[in-house]
LUMSEMI-478419 format. One record per residue: residue in three letters; x, y, z of N, C-alpha, C in turn. Coordinates in steps of 0.2 Angstrom, whole numbers, padded with zeros to 4 digits, always signed. Example, Ala and Ser with C-alpha at 12.3 -4.5 7.8 and 13.67 -1.06 7.14 Angstrom:
<atoms>
ALA+0066-0028+0039+0062-0022+0039+0066-0016+0039SER+0064-0011+0035+0068-0005+0036+0064+0000+0039
</atoms>
This chain:
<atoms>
UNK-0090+0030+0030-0086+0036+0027-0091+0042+0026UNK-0087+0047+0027-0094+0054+0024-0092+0055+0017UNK-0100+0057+0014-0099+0059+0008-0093+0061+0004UNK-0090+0067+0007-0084+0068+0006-0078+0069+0012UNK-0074+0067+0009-0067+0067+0015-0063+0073+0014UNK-0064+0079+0008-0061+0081+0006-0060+0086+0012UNK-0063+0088+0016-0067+0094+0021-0068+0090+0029UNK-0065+0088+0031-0066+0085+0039-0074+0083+0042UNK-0076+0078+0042-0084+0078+0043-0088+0085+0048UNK-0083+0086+0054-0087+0090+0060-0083+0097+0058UNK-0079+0098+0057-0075+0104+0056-0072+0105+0050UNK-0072+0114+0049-0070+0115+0040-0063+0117+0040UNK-0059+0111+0041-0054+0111+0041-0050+0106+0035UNK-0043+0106+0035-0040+0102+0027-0043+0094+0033UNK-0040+0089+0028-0037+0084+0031-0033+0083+0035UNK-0031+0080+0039-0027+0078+0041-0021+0071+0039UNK-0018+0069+0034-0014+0065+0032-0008+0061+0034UNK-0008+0056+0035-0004+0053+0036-0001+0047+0030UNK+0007+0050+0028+0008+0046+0024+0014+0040+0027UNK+0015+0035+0022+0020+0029+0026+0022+0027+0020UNK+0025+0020+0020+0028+0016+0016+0029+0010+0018UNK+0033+0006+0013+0036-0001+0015+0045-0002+0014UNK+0048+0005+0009+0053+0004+0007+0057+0011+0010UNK+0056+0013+0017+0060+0016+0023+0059+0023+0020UNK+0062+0028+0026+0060+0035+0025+0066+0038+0020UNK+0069+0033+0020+0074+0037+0011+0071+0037+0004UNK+0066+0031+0004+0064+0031-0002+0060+0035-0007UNK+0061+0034-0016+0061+0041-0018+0053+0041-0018UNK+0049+0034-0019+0043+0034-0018+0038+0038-0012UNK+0041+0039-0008+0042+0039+0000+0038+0048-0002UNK+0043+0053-0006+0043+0060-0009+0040+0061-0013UNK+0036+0057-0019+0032+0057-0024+0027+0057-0020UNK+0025+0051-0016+0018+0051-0011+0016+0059-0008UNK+0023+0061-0003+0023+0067+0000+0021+0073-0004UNK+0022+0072-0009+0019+0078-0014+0012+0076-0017UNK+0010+0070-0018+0004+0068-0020-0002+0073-0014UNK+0003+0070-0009-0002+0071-0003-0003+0078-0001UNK+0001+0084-0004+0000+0091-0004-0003+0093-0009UNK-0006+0090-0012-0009+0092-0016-0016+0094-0015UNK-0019+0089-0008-0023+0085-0007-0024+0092+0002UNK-0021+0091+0004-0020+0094+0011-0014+0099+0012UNK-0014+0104+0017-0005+0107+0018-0005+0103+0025UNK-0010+0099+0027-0007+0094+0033-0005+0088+0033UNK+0002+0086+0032+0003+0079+0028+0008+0078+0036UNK+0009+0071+0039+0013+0069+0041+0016+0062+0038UNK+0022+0062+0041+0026+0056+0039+0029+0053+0044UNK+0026+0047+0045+0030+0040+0049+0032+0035+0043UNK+0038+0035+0043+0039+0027+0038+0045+0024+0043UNK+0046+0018+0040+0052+0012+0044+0059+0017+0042UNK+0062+0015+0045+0069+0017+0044+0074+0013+0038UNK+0072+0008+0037+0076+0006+0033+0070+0001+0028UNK+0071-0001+0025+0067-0006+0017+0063-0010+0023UNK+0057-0011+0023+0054-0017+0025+0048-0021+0021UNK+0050-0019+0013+0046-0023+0008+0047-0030+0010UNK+0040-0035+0009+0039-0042+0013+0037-0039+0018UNK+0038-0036+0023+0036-0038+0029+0029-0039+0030UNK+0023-0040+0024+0017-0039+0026+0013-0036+0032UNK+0009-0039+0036+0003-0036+0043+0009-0038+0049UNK+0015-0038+0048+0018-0041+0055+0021-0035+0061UNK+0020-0038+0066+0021-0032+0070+0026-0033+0075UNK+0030-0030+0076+0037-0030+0079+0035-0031+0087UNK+0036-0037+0092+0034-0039+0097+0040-0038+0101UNK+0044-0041+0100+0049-0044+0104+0056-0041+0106UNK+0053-0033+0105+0059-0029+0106+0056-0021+0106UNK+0058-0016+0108+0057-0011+0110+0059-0008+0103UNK+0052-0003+0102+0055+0001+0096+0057+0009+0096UNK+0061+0009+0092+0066+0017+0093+0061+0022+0087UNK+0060+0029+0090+0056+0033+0088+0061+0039+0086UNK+0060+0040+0080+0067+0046+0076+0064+0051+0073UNK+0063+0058+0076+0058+0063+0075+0066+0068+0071UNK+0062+0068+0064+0067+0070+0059+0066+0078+0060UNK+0060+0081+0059+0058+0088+0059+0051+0086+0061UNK+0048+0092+0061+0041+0092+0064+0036+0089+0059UNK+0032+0083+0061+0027+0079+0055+0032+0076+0051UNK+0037+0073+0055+0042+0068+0051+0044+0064+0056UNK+0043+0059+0054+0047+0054+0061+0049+0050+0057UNK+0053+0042+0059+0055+0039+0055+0057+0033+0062UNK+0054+0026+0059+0053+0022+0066+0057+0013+0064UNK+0062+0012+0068+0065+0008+0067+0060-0002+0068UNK+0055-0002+0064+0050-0007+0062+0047-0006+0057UNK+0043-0012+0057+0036-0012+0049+0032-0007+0049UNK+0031-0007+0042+0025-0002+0041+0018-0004+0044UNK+0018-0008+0049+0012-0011+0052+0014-0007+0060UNK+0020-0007+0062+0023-0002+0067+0023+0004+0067UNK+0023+0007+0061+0023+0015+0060+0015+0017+0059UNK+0010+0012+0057+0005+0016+0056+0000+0015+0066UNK+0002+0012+0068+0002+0008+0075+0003+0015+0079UNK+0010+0018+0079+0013+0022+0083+0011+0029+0082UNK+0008+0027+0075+0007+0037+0072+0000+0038+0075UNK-0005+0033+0076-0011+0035+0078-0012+0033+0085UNK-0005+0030+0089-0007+0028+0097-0004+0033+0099UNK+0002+0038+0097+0009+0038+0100+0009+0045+0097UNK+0011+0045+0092+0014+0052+0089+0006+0055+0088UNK+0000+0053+0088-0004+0059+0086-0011+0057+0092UNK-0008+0054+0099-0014+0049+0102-0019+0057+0103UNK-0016+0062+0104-0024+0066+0107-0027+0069+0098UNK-0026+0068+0094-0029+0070+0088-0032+0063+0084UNK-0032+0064+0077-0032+0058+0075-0032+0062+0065UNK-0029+0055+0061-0029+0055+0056-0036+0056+0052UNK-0036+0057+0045-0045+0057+0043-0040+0051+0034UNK-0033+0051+0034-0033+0050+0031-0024+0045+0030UNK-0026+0039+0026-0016+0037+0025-0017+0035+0019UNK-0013+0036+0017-0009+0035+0010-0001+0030+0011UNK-0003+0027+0009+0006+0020+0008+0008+0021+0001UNK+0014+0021+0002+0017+0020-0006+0020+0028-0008UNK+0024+0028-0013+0022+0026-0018+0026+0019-0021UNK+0023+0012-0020+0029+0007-0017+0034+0007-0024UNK+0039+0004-0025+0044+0003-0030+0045-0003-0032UNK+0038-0005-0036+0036-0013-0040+0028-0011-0037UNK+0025-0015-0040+0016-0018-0041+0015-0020-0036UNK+0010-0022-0035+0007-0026-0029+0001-0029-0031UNK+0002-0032-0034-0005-0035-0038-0005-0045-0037UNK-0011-0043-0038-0013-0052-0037-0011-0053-0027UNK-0007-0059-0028-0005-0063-0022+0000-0057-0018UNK+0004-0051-0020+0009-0048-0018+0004-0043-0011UNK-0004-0045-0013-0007-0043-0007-0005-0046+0000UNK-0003-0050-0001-0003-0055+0004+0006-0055+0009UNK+0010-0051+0003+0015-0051+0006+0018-0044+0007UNK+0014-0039+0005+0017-0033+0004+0015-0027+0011UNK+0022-0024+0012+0020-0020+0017+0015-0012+0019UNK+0019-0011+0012+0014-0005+0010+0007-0007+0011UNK+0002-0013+0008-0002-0015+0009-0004-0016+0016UNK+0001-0020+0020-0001-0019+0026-0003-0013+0031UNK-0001-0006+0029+0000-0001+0032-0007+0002+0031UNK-0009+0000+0025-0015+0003+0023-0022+0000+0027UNK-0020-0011+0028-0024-0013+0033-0025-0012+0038UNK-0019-0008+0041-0017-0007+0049-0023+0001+0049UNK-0020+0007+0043-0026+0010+0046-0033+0008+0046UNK-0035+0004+0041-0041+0003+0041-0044-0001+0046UNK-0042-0005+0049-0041-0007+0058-0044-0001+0060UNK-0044+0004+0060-0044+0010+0067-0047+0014+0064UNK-0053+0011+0057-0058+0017+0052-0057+0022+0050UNK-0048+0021+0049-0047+0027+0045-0048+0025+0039UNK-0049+0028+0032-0049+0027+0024-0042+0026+0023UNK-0041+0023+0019-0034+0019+0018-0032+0020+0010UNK-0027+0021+0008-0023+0018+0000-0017+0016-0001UNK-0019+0008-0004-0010+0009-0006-0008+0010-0012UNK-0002+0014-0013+0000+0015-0021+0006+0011-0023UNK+0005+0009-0027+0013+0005-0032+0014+0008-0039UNK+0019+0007-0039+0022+0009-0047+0023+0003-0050UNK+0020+0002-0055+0024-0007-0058+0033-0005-0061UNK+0036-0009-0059+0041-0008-0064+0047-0013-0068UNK+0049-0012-0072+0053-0018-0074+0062-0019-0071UNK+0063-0023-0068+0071-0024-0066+0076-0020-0071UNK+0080-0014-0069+0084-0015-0073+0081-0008-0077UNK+0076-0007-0076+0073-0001-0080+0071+0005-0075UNK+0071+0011-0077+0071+0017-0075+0064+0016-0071UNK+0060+0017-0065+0055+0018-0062+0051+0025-0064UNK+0045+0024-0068+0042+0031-0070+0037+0032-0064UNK+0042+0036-0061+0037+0039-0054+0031+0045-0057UNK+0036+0048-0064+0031+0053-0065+0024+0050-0067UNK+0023+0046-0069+0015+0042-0069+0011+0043-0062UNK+0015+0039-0056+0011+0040-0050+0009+0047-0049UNK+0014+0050-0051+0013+0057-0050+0007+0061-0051UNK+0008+0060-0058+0002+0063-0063-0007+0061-0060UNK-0004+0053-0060-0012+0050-0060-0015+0051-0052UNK-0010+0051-0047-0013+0050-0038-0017+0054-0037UNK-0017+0061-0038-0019+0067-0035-0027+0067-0037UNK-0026+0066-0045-0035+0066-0046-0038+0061-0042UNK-0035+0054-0043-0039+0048-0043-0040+0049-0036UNK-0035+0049-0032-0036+0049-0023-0042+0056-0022UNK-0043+0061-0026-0048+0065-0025-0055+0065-0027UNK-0053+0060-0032-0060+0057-0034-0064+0053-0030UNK-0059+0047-0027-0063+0041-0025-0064+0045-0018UNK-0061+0049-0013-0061+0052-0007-0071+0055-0007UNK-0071+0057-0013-0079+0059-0014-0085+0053-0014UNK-0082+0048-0015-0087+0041-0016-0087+0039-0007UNK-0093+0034-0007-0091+0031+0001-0092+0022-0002UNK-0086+0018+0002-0087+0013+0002-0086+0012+0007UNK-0085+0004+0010-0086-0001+0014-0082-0001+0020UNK-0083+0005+0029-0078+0004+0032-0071+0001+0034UNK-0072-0005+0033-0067-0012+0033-0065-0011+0027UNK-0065-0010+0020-0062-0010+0016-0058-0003+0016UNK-0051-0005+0010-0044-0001+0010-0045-0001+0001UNK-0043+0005-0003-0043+0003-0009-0036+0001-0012UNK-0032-0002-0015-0027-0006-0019-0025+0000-0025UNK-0020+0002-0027-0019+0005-0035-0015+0005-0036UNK-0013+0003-0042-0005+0000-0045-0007+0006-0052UNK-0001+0006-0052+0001+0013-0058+0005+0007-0063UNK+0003+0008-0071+0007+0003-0074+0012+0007-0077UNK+0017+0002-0079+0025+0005-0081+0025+0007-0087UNK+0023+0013-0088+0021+0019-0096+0021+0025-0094UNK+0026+0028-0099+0025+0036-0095+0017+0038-0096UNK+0017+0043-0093+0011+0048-0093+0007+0048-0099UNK+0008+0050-0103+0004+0051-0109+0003+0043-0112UNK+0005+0038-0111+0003+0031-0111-0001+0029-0109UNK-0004+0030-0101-0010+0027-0099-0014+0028-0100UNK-0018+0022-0101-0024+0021-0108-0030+0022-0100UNK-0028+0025-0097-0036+0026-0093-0036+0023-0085UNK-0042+0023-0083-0043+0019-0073-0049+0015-0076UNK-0044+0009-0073-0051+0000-0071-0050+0000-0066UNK-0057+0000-0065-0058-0004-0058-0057-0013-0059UNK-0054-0017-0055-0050-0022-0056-0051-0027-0050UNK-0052-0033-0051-0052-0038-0044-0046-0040-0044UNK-0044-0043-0039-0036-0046-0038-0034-0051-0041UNK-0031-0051-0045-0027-0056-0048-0024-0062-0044UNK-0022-0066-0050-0016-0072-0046-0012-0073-0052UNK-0007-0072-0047+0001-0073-0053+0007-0076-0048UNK+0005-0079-0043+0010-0082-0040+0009-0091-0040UNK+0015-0092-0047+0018-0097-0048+0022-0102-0044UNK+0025-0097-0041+0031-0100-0037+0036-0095-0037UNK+0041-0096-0032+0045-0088-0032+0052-0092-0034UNK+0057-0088-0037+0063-0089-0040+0069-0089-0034UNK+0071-0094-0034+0077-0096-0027+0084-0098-0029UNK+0088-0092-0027+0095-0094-0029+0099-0097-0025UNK+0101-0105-0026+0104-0108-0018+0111-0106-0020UNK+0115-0103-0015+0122-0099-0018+0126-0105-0009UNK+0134-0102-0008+0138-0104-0005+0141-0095-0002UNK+0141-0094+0003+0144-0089+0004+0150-0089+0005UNK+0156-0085+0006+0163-0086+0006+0167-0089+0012UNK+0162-0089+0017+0165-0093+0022+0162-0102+0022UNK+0157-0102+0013+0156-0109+0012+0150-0112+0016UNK+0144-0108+0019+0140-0111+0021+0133-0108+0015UNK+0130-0113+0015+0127-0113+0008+0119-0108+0012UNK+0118-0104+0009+0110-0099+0008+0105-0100+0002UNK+0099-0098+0004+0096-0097-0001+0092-0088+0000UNK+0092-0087-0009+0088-0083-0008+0084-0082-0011UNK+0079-0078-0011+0073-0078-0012+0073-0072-0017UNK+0072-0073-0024+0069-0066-0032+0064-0065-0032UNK+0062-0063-0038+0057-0060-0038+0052-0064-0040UNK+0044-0063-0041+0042-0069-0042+0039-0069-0050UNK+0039-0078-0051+0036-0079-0059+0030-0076-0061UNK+0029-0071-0065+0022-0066-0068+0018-0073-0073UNK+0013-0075-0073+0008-0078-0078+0006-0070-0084UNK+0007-0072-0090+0009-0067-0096+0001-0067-0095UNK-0005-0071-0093-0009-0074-0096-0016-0069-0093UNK-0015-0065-0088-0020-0064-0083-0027-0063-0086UNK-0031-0064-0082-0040-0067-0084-0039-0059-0087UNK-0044-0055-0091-0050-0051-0090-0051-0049-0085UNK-0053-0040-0083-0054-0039-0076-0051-0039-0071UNK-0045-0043-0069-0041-0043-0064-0037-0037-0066UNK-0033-0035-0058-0029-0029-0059-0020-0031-0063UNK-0021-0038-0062-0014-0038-0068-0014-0037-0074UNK-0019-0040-0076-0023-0036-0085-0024-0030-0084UNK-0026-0028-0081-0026-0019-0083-0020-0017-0081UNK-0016-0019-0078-0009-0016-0079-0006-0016-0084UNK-0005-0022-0086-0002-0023-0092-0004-0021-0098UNK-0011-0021-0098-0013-0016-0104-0013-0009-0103UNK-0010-0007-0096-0005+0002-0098-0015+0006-0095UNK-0018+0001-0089-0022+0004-0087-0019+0004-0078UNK-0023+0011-0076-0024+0011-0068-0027+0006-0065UNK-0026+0002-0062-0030-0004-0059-0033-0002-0051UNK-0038-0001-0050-0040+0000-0045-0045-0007-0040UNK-0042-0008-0034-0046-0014-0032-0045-0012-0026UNK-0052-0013-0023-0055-0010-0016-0051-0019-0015UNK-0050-0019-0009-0049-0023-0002-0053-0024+0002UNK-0057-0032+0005-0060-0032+0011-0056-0034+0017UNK-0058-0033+0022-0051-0034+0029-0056-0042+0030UNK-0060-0043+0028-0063-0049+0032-0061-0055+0026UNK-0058-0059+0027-0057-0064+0023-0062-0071+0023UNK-0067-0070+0025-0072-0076+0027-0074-0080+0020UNK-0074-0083+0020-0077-0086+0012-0084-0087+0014UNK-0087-0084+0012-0096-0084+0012-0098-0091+0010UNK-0098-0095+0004-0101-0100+0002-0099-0104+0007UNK-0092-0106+0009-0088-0113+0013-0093-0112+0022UNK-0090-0105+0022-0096-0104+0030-0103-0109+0029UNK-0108-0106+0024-0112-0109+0024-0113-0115+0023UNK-0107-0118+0020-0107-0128+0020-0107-0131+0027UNK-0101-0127+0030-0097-0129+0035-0105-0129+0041UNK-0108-0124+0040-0114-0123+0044-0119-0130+0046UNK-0120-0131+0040-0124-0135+0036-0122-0142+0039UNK-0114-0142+0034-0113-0149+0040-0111-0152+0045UNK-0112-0146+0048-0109-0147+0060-0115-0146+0061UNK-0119-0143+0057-0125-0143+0063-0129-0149+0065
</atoms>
């Protein structure tokens, strides 16, 4: 990455931005990002899914043609994952330019600990970072049933995403940031955070539908009240910005070296 991103490496020009999501081009978080992102650049574009694609994690829509819906200019809206939309923005909709920059979220819930693993916003972020673009994803945490305080992401995106756009880290890596559920004058500040684990088991309602053939569904998942020190669940919960860079390479270094060791 260049020292700073705020300025184009080779030319003095804004950014180039590209924002997305996991919860479709209606979502309110969707317009909170959008404005985060103007803060930042006057070149912002938008590709998100067409309709909620939270869960669909890094998966990519194979098995069928996908439909491209150009809402106004630097707006489209693409009937697949957010792993489709960041795919098409930088092959398809912008293949003779390119991005310097993506932004996902601002999602509607956390993504912390294991939800890395499921979440699409995350993956949109992976997907650019695939293709060496700088990447973020943003979540709001929030409690079922309770009002979403966007105005937190609000307040907090602009600085922090300007801040760390200034630092260089690790090509392959994307940065992670959950906003915790306190208004504004609440948050007690930004941790830098490793991933947590809070995934107990997830909550499954076996129901009968009206025509009598039995479903299951799939809730939301069980939280550990307990989380270590450090992790990005603990700083949330304690009304902190939890910040955790992402490596794209999953390799377990020590186990390599065993495995080494003993085949050779």
């Amino acid at each position: 990455m260049p020292e700073n991103l705020l300025t184009r490496r080779d030319q003095d020009e804004p950014l180039r931005i590209l924002v997305t999501n996991d919860d479709g081009i209606n979502a309110p978080g969707l317009e909170v990002l959008e404005r985060v992102a103007h803060t930042i650049s006057p070149e912002v574009w938008v590709v998100a899914p067409e309709t909620n694609q939270s869960g669909a994690s890094h998966s990519l829509t194979l098995r069928r043609p996908l439909r491209l819906r150009r809402i106004k200019p630097r707006r489209y809206a693409i009937d697949g994952t957010p792993t489709d939309c960041v795919l098409l923005a930088i092959q398809t909709i912008l293949k003779d330019a390119s991005f310097d920059l993506v932004l996902s979220g601002v999602n509607q819930g956390g993504n912390l600990g294991e939800d890395v693993g499921y979440s699409g916003t995350v993956a949109a972020a992976m997907e650019a970072t695939l293709f060496n673009v700088p990447a973020f994803a943003l979540s709001q945490e929030y409690k079922g049933g309770q009002p979403v305080r966007w105005e937190t992401a609000e307040r907090f995106a602009p600085d922090l995403i300007s801040r760390l756009l200034t630092e260089d880290w690790a090509q392959d890596t994307f940065i992670n940031i959950n906003f915790p559920n306190r208004p504004p004058d609440e948050v007690q500040g930004y941790r830098v955070a490793t991933q947590g684990k809070r995934k107990l088991g997830d909550e499954l309602f076996e129901r009968v539908d009206p025509r009598g053939e039995p479903y299951v569904w799939i809730g939301v998942l069980r939280e550990d009240a307990n989380a270590p020190d450090g992790t990005d669940l603990d700083a949330v919960a304690k009304g902190y910005v939890a910040i955790t860079p992402i490596h794209m390479d999953m390799t377990h270094r020590p186990s390599l070296a065993k495995l080494l060791e003993a085949l050779a």
